[in-house]
PAFILO-574015 format. One line per field, with one value per residue: residue in one letter; x, y, z of N, C-alpha, C, O in turn. Coordinates in steps of 0.001 Angstrom, whole numbers, padded with zeros to 6 digits. Each point is the difference from the previous one (the first is absolute). Layout:
N
r (A:...)
n.x (X:...)
n.y (Y:...)
n.z (Z:...)
ca.x (X:...)
ca.y (Y:...)
ca.z (Z:...)
c.x (X:...)
c.y (Y:...)
c.z (Z:...)
o.x (X:...)
o.y (Y:...)
o.z (Z:...)
REM end
This chain:
200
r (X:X:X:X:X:X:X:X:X:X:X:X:X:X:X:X:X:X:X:X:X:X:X:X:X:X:X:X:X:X:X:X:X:X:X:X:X:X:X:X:X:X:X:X:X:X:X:X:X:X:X:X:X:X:X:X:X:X:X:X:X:X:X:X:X:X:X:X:X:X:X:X:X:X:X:X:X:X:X:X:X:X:X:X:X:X:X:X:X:X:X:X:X:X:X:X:X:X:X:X:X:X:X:X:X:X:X:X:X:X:X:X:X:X:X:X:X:X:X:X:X:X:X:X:X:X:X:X:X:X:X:X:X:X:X:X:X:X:X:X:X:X:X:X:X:X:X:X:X:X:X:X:X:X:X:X:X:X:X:X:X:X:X:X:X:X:X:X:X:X:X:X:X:X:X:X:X:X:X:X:X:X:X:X:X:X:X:X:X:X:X:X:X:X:X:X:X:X:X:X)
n.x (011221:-000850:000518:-002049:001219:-001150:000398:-001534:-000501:-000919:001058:000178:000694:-000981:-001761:-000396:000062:-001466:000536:000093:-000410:000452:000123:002336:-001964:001544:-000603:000839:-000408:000051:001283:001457:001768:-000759:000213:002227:000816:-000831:002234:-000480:-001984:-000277:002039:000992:-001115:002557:-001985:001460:-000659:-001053:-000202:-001310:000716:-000634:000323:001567:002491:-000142:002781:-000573:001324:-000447:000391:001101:000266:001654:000670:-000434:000083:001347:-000058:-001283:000537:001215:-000306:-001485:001315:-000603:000971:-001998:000675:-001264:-000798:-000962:000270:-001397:-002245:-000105:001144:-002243:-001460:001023:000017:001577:-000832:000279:-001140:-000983:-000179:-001294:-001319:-001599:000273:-001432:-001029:000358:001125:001647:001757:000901:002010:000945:000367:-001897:-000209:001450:-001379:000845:-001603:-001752:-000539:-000972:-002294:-000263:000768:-002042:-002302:-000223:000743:-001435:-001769:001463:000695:-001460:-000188:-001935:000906:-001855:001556:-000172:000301:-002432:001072:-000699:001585:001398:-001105:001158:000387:-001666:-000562:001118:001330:002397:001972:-000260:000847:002130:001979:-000232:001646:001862:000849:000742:002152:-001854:000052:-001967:-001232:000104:000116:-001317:-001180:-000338:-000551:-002112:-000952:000215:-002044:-001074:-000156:000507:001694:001075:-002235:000046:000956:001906:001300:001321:001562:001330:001815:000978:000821:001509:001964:001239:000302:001824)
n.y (-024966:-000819:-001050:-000059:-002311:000156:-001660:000696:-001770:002196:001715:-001855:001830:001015:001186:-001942:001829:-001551:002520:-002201:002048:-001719:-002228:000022:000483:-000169:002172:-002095:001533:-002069:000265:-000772:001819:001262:000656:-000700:002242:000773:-000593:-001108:000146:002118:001004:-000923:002132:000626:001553:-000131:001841:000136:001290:-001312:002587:001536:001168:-001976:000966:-002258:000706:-002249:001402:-001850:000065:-001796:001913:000599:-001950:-002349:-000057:-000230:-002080:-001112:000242:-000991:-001996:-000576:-000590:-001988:000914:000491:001351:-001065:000643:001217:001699:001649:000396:001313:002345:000192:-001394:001447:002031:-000882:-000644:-001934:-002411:000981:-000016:-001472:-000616:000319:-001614:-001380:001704:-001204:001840:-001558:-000158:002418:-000465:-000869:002759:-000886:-000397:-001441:002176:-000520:-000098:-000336:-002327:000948:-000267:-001541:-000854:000822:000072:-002507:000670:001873:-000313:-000220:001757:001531:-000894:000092:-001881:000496:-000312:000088:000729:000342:002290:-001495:001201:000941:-002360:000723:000824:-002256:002051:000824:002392:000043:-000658:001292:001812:-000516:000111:002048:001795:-001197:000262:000987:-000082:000164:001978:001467:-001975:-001229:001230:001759:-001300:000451:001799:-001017:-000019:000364:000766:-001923:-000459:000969:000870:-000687:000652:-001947:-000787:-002299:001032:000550:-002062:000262:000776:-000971:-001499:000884:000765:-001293:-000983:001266)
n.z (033225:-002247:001968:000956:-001053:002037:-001500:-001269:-000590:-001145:-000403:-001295:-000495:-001789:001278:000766:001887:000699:000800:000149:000125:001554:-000682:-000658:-001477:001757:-000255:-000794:-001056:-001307:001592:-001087:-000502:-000857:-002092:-001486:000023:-001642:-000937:001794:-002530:000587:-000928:001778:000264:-001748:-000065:-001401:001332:-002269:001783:-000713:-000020:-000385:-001852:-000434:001373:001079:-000650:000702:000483:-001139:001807:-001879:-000805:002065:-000145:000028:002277:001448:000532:001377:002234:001193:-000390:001644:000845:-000190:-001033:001044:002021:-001345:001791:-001747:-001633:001178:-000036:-002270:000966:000783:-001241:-000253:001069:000379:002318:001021:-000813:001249:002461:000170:000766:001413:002203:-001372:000447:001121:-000884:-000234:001298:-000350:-000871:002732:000174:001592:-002458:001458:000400:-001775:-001406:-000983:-000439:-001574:-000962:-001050:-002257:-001102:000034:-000521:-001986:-000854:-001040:-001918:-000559:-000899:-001909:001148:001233:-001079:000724:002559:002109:000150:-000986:-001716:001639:-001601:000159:001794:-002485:-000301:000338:001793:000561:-001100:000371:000671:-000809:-000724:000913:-000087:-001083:000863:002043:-001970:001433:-000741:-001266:-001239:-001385:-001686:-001669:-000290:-001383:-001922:-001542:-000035:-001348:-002435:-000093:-000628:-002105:-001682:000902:002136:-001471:000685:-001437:-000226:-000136:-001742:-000660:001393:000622:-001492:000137:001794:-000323:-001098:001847:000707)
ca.x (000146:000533:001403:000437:-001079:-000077:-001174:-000413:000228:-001238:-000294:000910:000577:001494:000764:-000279:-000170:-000638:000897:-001235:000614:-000335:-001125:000294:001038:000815:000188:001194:000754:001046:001318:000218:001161:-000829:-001331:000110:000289:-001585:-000499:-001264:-001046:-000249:001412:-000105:001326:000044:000937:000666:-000623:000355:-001370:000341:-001249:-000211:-000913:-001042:-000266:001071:-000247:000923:000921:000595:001301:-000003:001309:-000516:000911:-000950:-000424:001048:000179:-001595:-000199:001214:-000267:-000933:000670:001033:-000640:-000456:-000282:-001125:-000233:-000390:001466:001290:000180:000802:000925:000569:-000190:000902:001133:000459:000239:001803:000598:-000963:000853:001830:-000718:-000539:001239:001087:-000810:-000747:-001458:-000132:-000249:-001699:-000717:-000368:-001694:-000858:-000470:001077:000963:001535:000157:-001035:000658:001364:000132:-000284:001472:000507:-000728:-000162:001592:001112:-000735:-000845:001197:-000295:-001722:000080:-000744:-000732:000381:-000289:-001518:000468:000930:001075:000900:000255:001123:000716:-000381:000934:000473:-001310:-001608:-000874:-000615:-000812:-000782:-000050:-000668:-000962:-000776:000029:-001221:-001802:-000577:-000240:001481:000265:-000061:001642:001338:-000525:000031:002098:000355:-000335:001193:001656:-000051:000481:001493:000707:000459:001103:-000736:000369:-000628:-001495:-000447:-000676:-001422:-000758:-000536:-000968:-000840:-000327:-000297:-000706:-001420:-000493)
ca.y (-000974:-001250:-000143:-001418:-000628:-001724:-000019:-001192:-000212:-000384:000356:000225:-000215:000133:001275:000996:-000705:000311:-000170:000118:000701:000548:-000172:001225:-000766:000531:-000721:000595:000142:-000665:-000597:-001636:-000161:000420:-001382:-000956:000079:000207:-001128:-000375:000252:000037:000072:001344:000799:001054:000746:001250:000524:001246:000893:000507:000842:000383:000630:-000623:-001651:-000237:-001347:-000204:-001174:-000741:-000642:-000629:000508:001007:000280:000375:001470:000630:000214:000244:001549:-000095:-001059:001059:001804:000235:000833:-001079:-001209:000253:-001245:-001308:-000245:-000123:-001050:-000794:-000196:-000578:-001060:-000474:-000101:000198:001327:-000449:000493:001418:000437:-000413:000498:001511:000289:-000515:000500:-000891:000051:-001427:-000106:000504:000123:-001423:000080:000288:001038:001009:-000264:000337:002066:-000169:000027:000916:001145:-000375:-000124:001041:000768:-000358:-000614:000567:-000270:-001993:-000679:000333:-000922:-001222:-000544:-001121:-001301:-000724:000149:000875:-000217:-001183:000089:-001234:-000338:-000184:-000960:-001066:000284:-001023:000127:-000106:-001181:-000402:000459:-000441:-001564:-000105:000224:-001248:-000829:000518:001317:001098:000446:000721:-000399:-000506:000919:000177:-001177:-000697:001059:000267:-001729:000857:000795:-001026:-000751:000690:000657:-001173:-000700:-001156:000355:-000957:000505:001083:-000191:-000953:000994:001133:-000788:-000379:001641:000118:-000813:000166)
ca.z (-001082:000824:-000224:000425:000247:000406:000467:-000002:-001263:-000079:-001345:-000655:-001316:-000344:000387:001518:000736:000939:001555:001015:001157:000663:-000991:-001209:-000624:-000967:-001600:-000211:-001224:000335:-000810:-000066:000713:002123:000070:-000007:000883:001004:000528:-000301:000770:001018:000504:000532:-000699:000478:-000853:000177:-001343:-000385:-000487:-001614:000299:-001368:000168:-000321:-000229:001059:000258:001149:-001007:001258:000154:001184:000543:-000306:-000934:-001397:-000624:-000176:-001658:-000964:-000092:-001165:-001072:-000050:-000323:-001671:-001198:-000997:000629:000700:000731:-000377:-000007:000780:000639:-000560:000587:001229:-000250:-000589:000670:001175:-000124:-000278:-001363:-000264:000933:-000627:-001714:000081:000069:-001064:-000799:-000420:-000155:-000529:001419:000564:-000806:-000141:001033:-001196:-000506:-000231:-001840:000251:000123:001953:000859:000242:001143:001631:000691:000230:000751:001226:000009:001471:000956:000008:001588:001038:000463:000707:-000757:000876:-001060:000745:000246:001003:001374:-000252:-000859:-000938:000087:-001611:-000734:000322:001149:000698:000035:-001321:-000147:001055:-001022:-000741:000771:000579:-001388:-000867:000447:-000540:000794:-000386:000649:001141:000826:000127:-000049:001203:000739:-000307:000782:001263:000233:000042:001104:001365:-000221:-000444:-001656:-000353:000124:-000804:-001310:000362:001285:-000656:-000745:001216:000379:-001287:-000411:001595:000183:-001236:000211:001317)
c.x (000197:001167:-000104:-001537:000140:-001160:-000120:000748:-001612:000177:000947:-000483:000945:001023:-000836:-000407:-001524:000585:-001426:000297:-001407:-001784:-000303:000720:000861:000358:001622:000915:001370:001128:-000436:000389:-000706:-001176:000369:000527:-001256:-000906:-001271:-000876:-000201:000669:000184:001207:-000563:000804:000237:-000836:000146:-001663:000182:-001327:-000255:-001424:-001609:-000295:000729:-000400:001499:001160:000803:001642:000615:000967:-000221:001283:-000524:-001062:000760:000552:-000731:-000066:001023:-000401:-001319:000764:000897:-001232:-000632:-000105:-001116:-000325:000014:001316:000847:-000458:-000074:001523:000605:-001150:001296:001114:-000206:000618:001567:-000104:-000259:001383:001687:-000657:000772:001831:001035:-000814:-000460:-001783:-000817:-001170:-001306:-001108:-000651:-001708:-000783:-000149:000980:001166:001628:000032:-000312:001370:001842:-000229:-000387:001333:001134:-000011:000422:001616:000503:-000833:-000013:001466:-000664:-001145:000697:-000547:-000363:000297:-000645:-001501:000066:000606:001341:000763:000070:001417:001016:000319:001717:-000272:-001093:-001535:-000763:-000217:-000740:-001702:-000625:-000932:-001332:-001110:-000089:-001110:-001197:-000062:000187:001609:-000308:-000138:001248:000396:-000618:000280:002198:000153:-000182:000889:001225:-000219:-000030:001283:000560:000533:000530:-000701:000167:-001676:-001430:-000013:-001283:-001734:-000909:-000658:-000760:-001146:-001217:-001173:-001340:-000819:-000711:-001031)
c.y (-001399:-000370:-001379:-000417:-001055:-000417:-002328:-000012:-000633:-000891:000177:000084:000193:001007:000171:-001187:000358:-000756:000400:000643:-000155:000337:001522:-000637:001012:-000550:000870:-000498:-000395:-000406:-001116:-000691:000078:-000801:-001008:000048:-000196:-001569:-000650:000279:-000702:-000084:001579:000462:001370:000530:001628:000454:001140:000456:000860:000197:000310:000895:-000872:-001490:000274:-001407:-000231:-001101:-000464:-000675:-000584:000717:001391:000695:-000078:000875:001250:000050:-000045:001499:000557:000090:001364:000953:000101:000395:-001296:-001683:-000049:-000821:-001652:-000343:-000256:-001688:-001213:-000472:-000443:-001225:-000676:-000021:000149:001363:000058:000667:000957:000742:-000495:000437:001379:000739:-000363:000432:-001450:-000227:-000909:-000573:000320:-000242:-001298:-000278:-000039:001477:001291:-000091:000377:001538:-000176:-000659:000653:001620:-000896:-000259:001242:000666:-000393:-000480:000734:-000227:-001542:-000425:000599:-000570:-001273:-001104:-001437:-001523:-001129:000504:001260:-000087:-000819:-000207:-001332:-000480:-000062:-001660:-000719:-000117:-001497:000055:000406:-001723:-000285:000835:-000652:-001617:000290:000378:-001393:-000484:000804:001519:001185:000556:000767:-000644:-000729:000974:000103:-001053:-000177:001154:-000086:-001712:000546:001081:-000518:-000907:000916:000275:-001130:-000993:-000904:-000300:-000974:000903:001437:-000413:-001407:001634:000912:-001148:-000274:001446:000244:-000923:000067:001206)
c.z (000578:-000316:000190:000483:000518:000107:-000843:-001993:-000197:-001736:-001012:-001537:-000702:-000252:001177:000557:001029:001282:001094:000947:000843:-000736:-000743:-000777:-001854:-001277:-000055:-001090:000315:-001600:-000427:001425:001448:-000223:000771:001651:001317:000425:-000532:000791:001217:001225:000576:-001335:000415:-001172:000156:-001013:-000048:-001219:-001601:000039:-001861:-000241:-000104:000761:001432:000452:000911:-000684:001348:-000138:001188:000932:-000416:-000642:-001362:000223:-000145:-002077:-000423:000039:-000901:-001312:-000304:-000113:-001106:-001071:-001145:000517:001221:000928:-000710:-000428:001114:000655:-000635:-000483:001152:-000514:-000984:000361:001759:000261:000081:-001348:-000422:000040:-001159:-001872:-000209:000211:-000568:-001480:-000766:-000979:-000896:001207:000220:-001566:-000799:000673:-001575:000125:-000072:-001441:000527:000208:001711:000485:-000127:000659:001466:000852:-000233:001058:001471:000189:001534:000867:000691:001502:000994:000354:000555:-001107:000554:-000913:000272:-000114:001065:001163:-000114:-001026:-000754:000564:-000960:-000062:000649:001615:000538:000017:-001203:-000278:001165:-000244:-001138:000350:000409:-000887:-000768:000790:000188:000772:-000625:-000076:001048:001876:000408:000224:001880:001292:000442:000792:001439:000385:000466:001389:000977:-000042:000041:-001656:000067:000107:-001306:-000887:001097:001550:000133:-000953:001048:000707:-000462:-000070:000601:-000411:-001321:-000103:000988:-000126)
o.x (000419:000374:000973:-000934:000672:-000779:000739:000534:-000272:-000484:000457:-000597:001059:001076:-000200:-000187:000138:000032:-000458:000518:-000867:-000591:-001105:001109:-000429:000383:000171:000571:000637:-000346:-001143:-000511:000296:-000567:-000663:-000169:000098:-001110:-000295:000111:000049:-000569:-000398:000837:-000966:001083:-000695:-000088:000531:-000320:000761:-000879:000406:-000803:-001128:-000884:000399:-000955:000824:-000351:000451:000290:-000115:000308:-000702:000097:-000046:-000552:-000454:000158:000074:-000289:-000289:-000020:000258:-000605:000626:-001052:000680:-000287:000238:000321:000414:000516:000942:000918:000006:000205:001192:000669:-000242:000642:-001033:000555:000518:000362:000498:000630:001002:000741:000967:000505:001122:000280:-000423:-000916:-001146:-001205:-000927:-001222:-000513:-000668:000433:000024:-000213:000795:000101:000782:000773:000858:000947:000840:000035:000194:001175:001070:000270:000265:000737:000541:-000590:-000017:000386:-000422:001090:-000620:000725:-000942:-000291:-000689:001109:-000104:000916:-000252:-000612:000985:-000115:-000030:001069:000186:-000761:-000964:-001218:-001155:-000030:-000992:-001222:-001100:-000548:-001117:-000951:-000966:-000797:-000968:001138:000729:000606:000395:000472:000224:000456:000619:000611:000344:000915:000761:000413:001048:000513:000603:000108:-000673:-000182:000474:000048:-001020:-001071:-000965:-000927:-001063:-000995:-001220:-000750:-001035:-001059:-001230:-000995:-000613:-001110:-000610)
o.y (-000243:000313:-000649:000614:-000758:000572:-000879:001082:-001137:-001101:001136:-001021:-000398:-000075:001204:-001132:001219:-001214:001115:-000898:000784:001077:000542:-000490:000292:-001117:001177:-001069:000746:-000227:-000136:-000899:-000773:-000627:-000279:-001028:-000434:-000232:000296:000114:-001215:-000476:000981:-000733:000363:-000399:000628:-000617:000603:-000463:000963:-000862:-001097:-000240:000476:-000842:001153:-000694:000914:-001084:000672:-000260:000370:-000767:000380:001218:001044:000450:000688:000973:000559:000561:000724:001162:000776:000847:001013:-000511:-000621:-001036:000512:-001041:-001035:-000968:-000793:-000782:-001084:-001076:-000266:000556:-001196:-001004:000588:000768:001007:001142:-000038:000304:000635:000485:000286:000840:000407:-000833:000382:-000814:000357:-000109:-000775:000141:-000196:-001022:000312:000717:001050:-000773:000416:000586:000116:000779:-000291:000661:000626:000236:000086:000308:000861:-000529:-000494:000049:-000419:-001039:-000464:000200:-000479:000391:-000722:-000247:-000683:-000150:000376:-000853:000337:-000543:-000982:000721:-000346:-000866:000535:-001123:-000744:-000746:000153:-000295:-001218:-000648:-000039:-000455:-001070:-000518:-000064:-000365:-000111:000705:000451:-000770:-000160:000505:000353:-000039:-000848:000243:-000258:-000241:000441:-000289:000077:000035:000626:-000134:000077:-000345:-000489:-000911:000737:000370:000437:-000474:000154:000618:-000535:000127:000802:000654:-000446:000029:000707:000034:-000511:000396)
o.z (001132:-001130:-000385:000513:-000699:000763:000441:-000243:000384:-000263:000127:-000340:000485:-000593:000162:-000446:000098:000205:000251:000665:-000388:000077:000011:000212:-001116:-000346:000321:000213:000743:-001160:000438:000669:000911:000894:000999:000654:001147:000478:-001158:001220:000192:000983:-000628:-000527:000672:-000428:000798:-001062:000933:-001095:-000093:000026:-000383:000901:000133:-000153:000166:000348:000032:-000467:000928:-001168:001169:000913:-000938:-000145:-000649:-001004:-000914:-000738:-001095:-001057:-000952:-000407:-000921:-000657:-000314:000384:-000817:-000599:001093:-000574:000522:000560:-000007:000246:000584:-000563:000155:000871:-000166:-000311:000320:-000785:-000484:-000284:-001125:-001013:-000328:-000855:-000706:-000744:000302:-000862:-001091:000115:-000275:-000227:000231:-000056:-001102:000156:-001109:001001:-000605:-000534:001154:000748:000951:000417:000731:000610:001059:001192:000356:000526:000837:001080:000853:001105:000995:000660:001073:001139:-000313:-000989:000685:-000752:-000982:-001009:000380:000882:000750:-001075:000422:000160:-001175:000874:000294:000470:-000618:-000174:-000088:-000308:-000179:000333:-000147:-000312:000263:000022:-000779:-000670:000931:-000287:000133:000625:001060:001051:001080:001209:000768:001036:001037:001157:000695:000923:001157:000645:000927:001065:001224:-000972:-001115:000679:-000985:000581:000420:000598:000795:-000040:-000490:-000103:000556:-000127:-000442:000042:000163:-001067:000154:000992)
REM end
């Protein structure tokens, strides 16, 4: 199966994406949410995917982290929720908020995705409530934890999403900054370095 793709960003519309691997070019079925993560045509990326075989149809649904695939498979295994639902729940929430929805039964929350009625999203926070502390969750982009909020390297994040960089690219860029300063790294010291890192 394929689990993963790097290759070129050929092709976007508004649920998928074409990922040029290597002049093959993949058609892959995307979130909102990993759209916006995948950068721009013609930008190396890489998504985590998962094969939805059916008696009539297969097709490759892509994500920016392989933690949202982890609850997209999730989200697929509750009763009446089918790919197009599930990746219109993770186009609406994050996989954090999914994760705190689901474990504070919140079903207002999931039932803020298109096309999910309150019945759908109360068996979904039913279903996934004992399951939602043991998934990882990707808040940032792949691989990058979310800073927590106030801290430096969330403003310093922030500072860099204000001057036009994408988040998964800020969040990435501040992370690998914060990995050469250190954790006792000061907010203007962190976004001169991220900056360095994210235009470079």
């Amino acid at each position: 199966m394929i689990a993963k793709l790097s290759g070129r960003l050929d092709e976007t519309g508004t649920d998928w994406a074409v990922i040029d691997v290597q002049g093959v070019g993949y058609l892959v079925h995307c979130s909102a949410r990993t759209l916006s993560a995948l950068g721009e045509v013609g930008e190396a990326c890489t998504v985590y995917t998962d094969l939805q075989v059916s008696e009539n149809d297969m097709r490759l649904i892509g994500f920016a982290s392989g933690a949202e695939r982890d609850w997209f498979r999730l989200l697929n295994a509750v009763q009446g929720v089918g790919s197009k639902m599930a990746l219109a729940v993770l186009s609406a929430l994050s996989t954090e908020e999914l994760q705190k929805a689901c474990a504070q039964g919140d079903t207002a929350m999931v039932a803020r995705a298109k096309g999910v009625g309150p019945k759908v999203a109360g068996r979904i926070v039913n279903e996934l409530k004992d399951k939602a502390g043991g998934l990882p969750t990707a808040p940032g982009s792949p691989g990058i934890a979310a800073a927590p909020a106030g801290s430096a390297s969330a403003d310093a994040v922030s500072a860099l999403e204000n001057l036009g960089f994408k988040p998964a690219v800020a969040a990435k860029a501040v992370a690998e900054a914060q990995g050469e300063l250190g954790e006792d790294a000061g907010e203007s010291a962190l976004i001169r370095l991220a900056l360095k890192k994210a235009s470079g």
